[in-house]
C-alpha positions in Angstrom: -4.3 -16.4 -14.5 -5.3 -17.9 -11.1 -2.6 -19.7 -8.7 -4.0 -21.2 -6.0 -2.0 -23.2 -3.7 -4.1 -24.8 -0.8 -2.5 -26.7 2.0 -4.0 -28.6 4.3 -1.9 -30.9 6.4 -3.7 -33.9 8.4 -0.4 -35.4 10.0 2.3 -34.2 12.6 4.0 -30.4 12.2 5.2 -29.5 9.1 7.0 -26.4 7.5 6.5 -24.5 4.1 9.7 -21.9 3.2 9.5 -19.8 -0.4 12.7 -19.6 -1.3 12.7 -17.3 -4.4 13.9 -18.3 -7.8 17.2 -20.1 -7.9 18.5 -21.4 -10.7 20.0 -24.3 -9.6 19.2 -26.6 -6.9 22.3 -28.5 -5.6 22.9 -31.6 -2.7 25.8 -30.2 -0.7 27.4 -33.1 1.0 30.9 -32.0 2.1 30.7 -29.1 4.9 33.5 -27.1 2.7 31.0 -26.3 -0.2 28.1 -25.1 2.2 28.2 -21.5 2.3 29.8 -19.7 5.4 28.3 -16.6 6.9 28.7 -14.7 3.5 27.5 -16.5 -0.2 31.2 -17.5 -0.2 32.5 -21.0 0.8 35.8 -22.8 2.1 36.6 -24.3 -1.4 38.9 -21.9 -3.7 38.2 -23.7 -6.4 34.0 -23.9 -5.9 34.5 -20.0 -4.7 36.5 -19.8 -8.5 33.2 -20.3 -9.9 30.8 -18.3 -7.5 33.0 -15.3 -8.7 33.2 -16.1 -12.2 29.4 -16.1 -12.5 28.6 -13.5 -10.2 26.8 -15.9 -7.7 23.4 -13.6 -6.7 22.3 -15.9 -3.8 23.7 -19.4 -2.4 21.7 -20.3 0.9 20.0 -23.6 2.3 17.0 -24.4 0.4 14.5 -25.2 2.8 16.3 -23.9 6.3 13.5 -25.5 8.5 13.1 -28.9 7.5 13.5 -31.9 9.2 13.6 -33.8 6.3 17.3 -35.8 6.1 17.5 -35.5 2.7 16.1 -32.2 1.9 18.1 -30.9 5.0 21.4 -31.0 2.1 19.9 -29.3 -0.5 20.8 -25.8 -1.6 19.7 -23.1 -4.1 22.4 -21.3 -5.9 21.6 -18.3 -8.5 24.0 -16.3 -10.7 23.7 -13.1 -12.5 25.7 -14.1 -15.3 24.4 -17.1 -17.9 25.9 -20.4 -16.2 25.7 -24.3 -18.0 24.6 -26.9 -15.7 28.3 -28.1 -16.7 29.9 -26.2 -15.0 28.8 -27.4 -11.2 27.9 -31.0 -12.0 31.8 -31.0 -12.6 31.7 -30.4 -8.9 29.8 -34.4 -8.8 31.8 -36.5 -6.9 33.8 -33.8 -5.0 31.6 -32.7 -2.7 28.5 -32.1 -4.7 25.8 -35.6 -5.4 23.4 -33.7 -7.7 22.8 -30.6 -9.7 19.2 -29.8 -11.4 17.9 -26.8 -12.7 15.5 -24.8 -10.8 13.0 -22.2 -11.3 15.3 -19.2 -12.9 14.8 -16.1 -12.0 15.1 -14.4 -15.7 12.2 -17.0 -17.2 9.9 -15.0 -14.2 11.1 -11.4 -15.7 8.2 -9.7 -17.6 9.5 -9.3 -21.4 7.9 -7.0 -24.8 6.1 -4.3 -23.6 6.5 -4.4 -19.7 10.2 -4.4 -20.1 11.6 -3.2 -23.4 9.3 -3.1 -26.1 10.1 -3.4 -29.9 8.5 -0.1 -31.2 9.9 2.3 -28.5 12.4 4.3 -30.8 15.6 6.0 -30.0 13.7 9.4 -30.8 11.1 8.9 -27.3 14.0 10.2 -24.6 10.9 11.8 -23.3 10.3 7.8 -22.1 13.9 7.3 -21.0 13.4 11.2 -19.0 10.6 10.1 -17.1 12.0 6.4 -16.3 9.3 4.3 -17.6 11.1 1.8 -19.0 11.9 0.3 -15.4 8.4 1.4 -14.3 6.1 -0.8 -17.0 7.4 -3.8 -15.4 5.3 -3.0 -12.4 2.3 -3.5 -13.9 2.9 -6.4 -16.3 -0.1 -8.7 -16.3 -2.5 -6.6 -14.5 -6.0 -5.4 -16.1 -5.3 -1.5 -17.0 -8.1 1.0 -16.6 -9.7 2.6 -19.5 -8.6 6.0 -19.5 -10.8 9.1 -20.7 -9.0 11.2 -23.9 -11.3 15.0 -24.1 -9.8 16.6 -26.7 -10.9 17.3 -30.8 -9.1 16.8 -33.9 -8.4 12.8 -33.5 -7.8 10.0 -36.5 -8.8 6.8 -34.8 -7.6 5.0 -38.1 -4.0 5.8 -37.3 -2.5 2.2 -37.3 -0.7 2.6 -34.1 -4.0 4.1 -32.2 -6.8 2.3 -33.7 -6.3 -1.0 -31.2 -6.2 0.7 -27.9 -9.3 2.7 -28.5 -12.3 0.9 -26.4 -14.9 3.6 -27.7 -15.8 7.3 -28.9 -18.1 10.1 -29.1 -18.6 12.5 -31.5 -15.5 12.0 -33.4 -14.8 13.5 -37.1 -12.2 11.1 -38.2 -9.8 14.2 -39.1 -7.0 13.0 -42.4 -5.3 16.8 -41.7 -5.5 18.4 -38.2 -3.6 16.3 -35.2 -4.0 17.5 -31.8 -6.2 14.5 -30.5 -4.1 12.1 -32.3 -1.0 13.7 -31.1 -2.5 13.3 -27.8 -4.0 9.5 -27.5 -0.3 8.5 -28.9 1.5 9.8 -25.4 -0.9 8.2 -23.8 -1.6 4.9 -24.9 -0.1 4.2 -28.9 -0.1 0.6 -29.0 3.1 -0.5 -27.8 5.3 -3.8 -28.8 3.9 -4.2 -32.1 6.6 -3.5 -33.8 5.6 -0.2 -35.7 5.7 3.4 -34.9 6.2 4.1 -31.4 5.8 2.7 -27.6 2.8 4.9 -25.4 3.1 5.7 -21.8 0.2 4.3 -20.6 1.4 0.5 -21.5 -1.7 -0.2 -23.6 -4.3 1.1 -21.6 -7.7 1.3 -23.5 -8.6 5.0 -24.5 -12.0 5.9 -24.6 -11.9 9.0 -27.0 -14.7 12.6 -26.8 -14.1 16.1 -28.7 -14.6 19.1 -26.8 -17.3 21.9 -27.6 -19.8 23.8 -26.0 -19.7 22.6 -22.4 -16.7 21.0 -22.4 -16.3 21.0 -18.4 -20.0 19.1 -18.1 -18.5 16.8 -20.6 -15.3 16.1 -18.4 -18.4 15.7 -15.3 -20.3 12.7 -17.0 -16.7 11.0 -18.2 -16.3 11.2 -14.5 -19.7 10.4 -13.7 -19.3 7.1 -16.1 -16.5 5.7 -13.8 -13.8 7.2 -15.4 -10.6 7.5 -12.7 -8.2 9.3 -14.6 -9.3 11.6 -17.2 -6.6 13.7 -19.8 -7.3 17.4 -20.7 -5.0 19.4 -23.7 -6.7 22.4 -23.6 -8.1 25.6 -22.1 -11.3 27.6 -22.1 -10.7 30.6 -19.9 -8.0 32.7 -18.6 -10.1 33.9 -15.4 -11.3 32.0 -12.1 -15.1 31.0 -12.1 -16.4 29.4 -8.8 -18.3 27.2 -10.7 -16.0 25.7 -12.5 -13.6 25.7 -9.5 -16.9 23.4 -8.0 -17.4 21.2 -10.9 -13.7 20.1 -10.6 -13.8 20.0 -7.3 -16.8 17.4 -7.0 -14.8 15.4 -9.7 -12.1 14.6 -7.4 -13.5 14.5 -4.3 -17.3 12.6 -5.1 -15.9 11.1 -8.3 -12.6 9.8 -7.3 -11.3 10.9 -10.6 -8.1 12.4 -11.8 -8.2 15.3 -14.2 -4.8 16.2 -15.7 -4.6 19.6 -17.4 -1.5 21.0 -19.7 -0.6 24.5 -18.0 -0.8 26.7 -20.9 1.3 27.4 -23.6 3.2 30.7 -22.7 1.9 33.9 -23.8 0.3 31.9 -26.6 -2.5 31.5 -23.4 -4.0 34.2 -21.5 -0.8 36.9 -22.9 1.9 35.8 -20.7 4.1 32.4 -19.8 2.9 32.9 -15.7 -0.5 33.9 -16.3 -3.2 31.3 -14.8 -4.9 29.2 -17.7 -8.2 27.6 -16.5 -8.8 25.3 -16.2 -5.5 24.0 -15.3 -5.2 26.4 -12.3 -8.2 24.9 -10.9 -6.7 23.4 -7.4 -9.0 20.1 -7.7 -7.0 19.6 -11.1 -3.2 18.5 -12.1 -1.8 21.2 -13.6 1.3 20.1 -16.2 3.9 22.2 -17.9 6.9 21.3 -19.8 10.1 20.7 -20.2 13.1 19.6 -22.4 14.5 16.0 -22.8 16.8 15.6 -25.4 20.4 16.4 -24.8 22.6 16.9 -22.2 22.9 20.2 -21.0 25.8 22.0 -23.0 24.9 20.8 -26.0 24.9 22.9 -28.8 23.1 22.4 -31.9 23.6 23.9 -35.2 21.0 25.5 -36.1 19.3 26.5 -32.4 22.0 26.5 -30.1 21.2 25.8 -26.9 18.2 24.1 -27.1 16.3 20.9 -25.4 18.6 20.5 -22.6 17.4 17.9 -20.2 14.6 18.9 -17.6 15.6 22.9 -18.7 11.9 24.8 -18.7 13.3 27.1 -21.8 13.3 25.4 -25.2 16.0 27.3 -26.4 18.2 28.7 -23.1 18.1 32.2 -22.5 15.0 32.7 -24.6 11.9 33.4 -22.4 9.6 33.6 -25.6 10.2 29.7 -25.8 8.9 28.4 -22.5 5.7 27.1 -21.4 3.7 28.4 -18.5 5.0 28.6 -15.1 3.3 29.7 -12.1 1.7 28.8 -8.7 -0.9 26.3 -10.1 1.6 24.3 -11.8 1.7 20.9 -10.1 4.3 19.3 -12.0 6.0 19.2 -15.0 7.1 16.4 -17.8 8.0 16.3 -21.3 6.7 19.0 -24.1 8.9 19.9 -26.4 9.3 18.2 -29.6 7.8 15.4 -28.0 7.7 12.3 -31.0 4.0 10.7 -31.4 1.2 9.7 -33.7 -0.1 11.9 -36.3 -2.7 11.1 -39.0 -2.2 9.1 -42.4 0.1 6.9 -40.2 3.2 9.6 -39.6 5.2 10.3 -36.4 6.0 13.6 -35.4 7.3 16.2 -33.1 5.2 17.8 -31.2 5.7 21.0 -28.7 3.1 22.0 -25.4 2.2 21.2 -22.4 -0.4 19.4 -23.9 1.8 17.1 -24.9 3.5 16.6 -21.6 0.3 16.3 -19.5 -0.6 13.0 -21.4 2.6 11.6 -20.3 1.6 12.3 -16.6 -2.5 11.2 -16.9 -1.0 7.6 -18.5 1.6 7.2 -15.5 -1.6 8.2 -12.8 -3.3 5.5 -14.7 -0.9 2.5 -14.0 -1.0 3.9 -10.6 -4.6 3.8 -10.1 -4.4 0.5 -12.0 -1.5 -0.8 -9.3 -3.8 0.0 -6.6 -7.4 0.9 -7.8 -8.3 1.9 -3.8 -5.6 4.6 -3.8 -8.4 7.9 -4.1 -8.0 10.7 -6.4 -6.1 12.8 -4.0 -3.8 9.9 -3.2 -2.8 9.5 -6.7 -2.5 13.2 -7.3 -0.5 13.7 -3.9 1.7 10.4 -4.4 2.2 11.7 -8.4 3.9 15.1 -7.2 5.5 13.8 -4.0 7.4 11.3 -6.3 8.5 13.6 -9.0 12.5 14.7 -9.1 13.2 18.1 -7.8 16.3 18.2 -8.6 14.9 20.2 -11.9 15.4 22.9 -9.6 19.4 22.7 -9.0 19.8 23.6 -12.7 21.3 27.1 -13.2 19.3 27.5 -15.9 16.2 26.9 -14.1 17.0 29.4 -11.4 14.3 32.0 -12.7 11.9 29.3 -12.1 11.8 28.1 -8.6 8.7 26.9 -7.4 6.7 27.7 -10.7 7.3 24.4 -12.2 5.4 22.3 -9.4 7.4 19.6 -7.3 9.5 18.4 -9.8 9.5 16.6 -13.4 7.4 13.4 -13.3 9.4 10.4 -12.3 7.5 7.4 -13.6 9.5 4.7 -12.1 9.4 6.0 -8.4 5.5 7.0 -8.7 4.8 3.6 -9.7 7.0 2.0 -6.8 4.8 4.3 -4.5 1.7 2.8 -5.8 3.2 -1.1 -5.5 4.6 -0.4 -2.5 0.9 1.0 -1.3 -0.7 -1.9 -2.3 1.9 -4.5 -0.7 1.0 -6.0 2.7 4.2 -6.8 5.3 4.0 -9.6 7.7 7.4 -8.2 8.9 6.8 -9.4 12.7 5.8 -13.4 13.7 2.5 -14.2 13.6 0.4 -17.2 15.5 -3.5 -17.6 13.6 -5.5 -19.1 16.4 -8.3 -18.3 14.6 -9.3 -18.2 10.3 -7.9 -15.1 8.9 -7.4 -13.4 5.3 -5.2 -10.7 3.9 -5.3 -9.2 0.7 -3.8 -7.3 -1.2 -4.0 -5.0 -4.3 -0.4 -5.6 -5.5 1.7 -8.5 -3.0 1.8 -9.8 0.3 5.5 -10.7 1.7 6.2 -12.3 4.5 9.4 -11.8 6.3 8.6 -13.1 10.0 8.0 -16.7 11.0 4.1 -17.7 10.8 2.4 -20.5 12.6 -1.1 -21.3 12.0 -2.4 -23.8 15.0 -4.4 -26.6 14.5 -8.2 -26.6 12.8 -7.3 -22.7 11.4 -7.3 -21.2 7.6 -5.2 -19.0 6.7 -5.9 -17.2 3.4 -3.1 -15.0 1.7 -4.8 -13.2 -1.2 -2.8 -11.0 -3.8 -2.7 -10.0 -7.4 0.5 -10.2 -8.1 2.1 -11.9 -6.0 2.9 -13.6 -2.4 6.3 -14.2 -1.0 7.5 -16.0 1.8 10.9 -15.5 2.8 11.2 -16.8 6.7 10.0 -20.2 8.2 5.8 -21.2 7.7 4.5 -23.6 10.1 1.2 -24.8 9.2 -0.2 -27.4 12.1 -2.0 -30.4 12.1 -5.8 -30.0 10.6 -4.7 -26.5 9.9 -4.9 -25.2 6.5 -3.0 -22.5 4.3 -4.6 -21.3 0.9 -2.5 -18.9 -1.4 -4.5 -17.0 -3.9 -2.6 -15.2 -6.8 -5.4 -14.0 -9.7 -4.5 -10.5 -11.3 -8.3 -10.3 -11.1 -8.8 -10.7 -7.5 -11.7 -8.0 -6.0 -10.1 -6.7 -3.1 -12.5 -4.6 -0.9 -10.8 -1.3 -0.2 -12.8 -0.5 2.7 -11.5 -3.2 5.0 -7.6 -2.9 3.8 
């Protein structure tokens, strides 16, 4: 959806103010109700009230104007549910009218960018990485297709088949899982009320099977456009230039993100630290795993000590039940007993680092959605300078320090990163003596008082949204047009 709001002002100075989302809008006319320096006011009785409700924000509407009767008017929001009632009591004593304004909870995203209705209790591989608090972020923004390589998929599965945008080569497998396994950590269908909620927030999958030349196949998804591409598997367990090349010219010519799962132990290549290619490739994002269930301490019946929050070992004290962990390893994420889709419509566990790398190519994949002019090393470098390395103040990760990459992937933070890359400031005052534009891939806020002087445009472009939070003085034949369209093209080069 567009919002444009164009101003253009052919009379004597005037001033624009964004004032948020209050919930209320209130005509103050006795000086003891006006909020002092604090939200807080000289009335016990009103101040009763602001406390009850926990008042959010109280503050002049529109600070600026010169307007006698807007001058009186004030927007007051609460964090707690408030009736109308309850201040035009204050009518009469103090207070000449109370209307509802724009509130703030009627703007908050809702279903799948904030808590949707399929995501079940089992997925504390979601609640581990924090992407509950990181799909809201992206709400309403077009999602990039991401690229699925893998074999053994059922497109059929009813919580796959509408997020898949196209295939090639597929066998529509009734028995084997991998691929299905996969596509459901990455994109499942999420908020439609049956099995479970994806990472990727309903990102479109387009869906290959690996064979003979499977790296040239990962070339031409990148070729075709693809920015963010997921890998579950391996091929060698020794370096080969070429291959090291071909990887390399994928993120570097492509702009494209490959994400790789480490290698499952000394299932791959004989030992839990050996280098799996090509996830050891340094052009790649190498992902191992680790545990998400229960608090460290726990014990269970019949394993013990077992899936211990952000603990590398499965079971502690085992080393036959971890994943790999060496120098390659970029990050790690969620792989053991990991819930998702599996054929003839069932949901199950499922344990490797190809299950955790899916987690990690969907959350790349809002990023590069967030800000599509963020290039593949950005995303790669932003993805494991964001990720919590606190995985390595565990005692029971001591044997592992620096093996396991920067840290466990921390959706919510990664995705902040991105916004906040995309998000222009006007944080100091600003005079447009001649037309300008900004635009941005995410917001633009402005926190510093702007004038634009007579027979000037000023064009504020954004996806998501623009704020203005200090004075806006827009001058005689002068003109301000804000443009808010989640499909706005903005050229990366010049921003």
């Amino acid at each position: 959806m567009r919002t444009i709001l164009n101003i253009l002002i052919f009379c004597c100075l005037c001033s624009f103010y964004g004032y948020g989302k209050p919930s209320f809008y209130i005509k103050v006319e006795d000086d003891k109700l006006k909020p002092t320096d604090s939200i807080y006011t000289k009335d016990a009785e009103f101040n009763e009230i602001l406390r009850t409700y926990n008042v959010k924000d109280y503050r002049k509407l529109i600070p600026s104007t010169k307007h006698e009767w807007l001058s009186s008017i004030y927007s007051i929001n609460f964090e707690k549910d408030i009736s109308i009632e309850v201040l035009k009591a204050f009518i009469g004593k103090g207070i000449s009218l109370v209307e509802e304004g724009e509130k703030e909870e009627e703007m908050q995203p809702t279903g799948v960018c904030e808590n949707p209705n399929d995501k079940l209790s089992l997925q504390t591989n979601l609640n581990l990485i924090k992407i509950d608090s990181a799909w809201k972020y992206a709400c309403g923004l077009p999602l990039l297709d991401i690229a699925i390589l893998d074999s053994c998929f059922n497109i059929n599965q009813e919580d796959l088949a509408g997020n898949v945008s196209g295939s090639e080569g597929l066998v529509n497998y009734t028995t084997r899982f991998h691929g299905t396994a996969v596509a459901g950590l990455v994109s499942a269908v999420t908020n439609n009320g049956i099995g479970i909620a994806g990472t990727g927030m309903n990102a479109k999958m387009f869906l290959t099977t690996v064979g003979w030349a499977t790296n040239s196949k990962v070339y031409s998804l990148a070729e075709a456009g693809y920015r963010v591409i997921n890998c579950s598997w391996k091929n060698n367990c020794s370096y080969c230039s070429v291959t090291d090349s071909i990887y390399t010219v994928i993120r570097d010519t492509f702009n494209t993100v490959v994400v790789f799962g480490a290698g499952n132990g000394a299932k791959h290549c004989g030992s839990p630290s050996a280098l799996v290619y090509p996830a050891s490739y340094p052009a790649v994002l190498s992902v191992t795993s680790v545990a998400h269930k229960f608090e460290r301490g726990h014990m269970d019946p019949v394993y013990g000590p077992a899936d211990w929050k952000d603990c590398h070992e499965a079971i502690i004290g085992d080393l036959n039940q971890t994943h790999q962990h060496n120098s390659a390893v970029d990050i790690c994420a969620p792989g053991y007993n990991v819930m998702t889709t599996f054929p003839d419509n069932t949901y199950q566990g499922s344990w490797g680092t190809s299950f955790a790398a899916p987690q990690v190519a969907a959350v790349v994949n809002l990023m590069a959605s967030i800000n599509p002019c963020l290039s593949a090393h950005d995303l790669i470098d932003m993805v494991k300078a964001t990720a919590d390395a606190s995985i390595y103040d565990i005692p029971e990760n001591a044997s592992y320090i620096g093996l396991l990459g920067t840290g466990r992937l921390d959706a919510n933070t990664a995705i902040k990163a991105a916004v906040e890359s995309a998000t222009i400031y006007i944080n100091n005052a600003l005079t447009v003596n001649t037309d300008m534009s900004k635009e941005a891939n995410y917001s633009i806020k402005v926190n510093a008082p702007v004038t634009v002087t007579n027979g000037n445009e000023l064009i504020l472009k954004a996806r998501k949204d623009v704020t203005i939070a200090n004075e806006f003085t827009v001058n005689a034949n002068a003109e301000l047009t804000i443009d808010v369209d989640v499909n706005n093209t903005i050229d990366c080069d010049n921003n």
